[in-house]
SEKOLLO-913004 format. One record per residue (C-alpha): residue in one letter; x, y, z. Coordinates in steps of 0.1 Angstrom, whole numbers, m for minus. Layout:
   residuo       u       v       w
         a       X       Y       Z
...
//
This chain:
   residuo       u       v       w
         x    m390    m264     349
         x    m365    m290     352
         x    m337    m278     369
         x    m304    m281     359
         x    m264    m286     364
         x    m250    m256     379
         x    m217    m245     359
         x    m202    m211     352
         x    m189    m196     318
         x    m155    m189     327
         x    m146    m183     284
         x    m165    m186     257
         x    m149    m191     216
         x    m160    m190     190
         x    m171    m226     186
         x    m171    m240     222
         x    m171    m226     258
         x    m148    m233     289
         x    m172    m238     323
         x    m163    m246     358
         x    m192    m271     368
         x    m198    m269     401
         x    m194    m300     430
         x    m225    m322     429
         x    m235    m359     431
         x    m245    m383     404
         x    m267    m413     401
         x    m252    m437     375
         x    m256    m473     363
         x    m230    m490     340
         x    m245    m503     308
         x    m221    m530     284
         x    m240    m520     250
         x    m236    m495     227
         x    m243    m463     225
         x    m278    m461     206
         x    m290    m482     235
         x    m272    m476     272
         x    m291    m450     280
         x    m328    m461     276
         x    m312    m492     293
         x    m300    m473     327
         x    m326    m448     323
         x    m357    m469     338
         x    m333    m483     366
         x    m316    m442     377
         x    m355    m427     374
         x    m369    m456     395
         x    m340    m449     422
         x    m354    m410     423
         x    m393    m421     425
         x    m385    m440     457
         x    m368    m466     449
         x    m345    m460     475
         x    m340    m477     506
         x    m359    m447     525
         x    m387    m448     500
         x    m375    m408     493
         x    m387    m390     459
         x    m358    m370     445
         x    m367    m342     420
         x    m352    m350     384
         x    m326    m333     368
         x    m313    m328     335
         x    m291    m334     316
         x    m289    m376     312
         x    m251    m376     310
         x    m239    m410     285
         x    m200    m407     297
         x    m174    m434     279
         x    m134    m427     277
         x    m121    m426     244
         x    m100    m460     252
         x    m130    m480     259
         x    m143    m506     237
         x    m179    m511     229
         x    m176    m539     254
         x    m167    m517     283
         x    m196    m498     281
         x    m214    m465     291
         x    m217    m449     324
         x    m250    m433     322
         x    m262    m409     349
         x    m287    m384     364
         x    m273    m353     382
         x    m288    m353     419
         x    m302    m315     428
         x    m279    m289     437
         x    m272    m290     474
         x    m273    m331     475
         x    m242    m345     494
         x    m234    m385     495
         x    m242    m384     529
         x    m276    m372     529
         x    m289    m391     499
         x    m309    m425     503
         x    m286    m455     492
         x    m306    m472     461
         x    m325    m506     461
         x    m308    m513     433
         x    m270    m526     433
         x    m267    m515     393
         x    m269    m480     406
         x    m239    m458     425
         x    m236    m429     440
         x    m205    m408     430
         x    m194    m372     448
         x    m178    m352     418
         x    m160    m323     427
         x    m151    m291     407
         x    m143    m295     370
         x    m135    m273     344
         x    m147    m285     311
         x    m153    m275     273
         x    m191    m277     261
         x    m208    m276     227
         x    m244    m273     224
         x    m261    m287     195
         x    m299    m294     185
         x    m311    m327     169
         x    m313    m362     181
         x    m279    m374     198
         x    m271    m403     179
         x    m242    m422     181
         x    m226    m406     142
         x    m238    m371     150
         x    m225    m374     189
         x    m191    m383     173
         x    m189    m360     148
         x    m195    m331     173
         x    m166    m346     195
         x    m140    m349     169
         x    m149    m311     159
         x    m150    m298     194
         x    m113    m319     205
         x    m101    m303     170
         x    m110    m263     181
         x     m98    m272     218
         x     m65    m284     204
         x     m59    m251     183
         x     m69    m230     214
         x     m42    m253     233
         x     m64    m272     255
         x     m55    m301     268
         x     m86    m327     275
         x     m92    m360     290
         x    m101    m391     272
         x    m134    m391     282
         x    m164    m379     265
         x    m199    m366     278
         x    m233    m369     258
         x    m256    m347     283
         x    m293    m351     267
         x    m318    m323     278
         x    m349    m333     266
         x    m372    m362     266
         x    m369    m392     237
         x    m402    m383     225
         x    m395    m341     220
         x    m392    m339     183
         x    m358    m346     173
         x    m349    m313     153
         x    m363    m294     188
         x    m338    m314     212
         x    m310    m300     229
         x    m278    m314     238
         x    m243    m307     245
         x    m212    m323     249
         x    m190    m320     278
         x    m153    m330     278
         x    m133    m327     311
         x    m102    m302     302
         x     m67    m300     324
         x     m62    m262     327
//
């Protein structure tokens, strides 16, 4: 089983919960396209950095979710930060630098964030209609959130799209 971001449920309402994810390091490329195709884009180049395409020839077990991350601000132009999750435990320091320059390495620390699980295929019109619902119900429980938005993608693209399961994650300020 894949394994996945650690978090905790510090709350959970009605319609969305409140986590604490927990400090890890990411993998992520920066793709200027839209939505419907950044992440098949950056996916081939972050899954070829954790079969050893790293500069110490290391495999790195995969992760899930495929995070899709763009602030609300951004134009289309500005693009997607797409990334894989390295496995719990991974610090900056220990992990092999990429062959590839596309691809960073970024320490995140602790977050607390609101999540929303849904099934279906994440497209771009059911992605956003999630995110306006979920920033509406955070707003009522007086949450204040960041301008960014997370589409975190479980499964593979070729899981039947009624079985896939996604979420999506918005940084909060409590």
């Amino acid at each position: 089983m894949t394994k996945r971001q650690e978090f905790k449920v510090l709350k959970t309402y009605s319609d969305f919960e409140l986590r604490e994810y927990l400090p890890c390091v990411i993998a992520e490329v920066n793709v200027l396209d839209q939505y419907s195709s950044a992440a098949s884009s950056a996916f081939s180049k972050l899954f070829n950095y954790i079969s050893k395409g790293n500069k110490s020839s290391e495999k790195i077990a995969m992760t899930a979710p495929v995070i899709s991350a763009q602030k609300a601000d951004n134009s289309e132009s500005a693009g997607w930060n797409v990334s894989f999750v390295m496995p719990s435990g991974s610090s900056f320091a220990h992990l092999p630098d990429p062959n590839d320059p596309q691809v960073r390495l970024r320490e995140l620390g602790t977050e607390i964030c609101i999540a929303k699980s849904f099934r279906g295929r994440a497209t771009d019109e059911l992605s956003k209609k999630i995110t306006n619902e979920l920033r509406a119900k955070a707003l009522e429980a007086n949450i204040a959130l960041s301008d960014e938005t997370r589409i975190c993608r479980f499964d593979p693209p070729f899981k039947p799209g009624i079985l896939q399961y996604n979420e999506i994650v918005i940084p909060a300020f409590i």
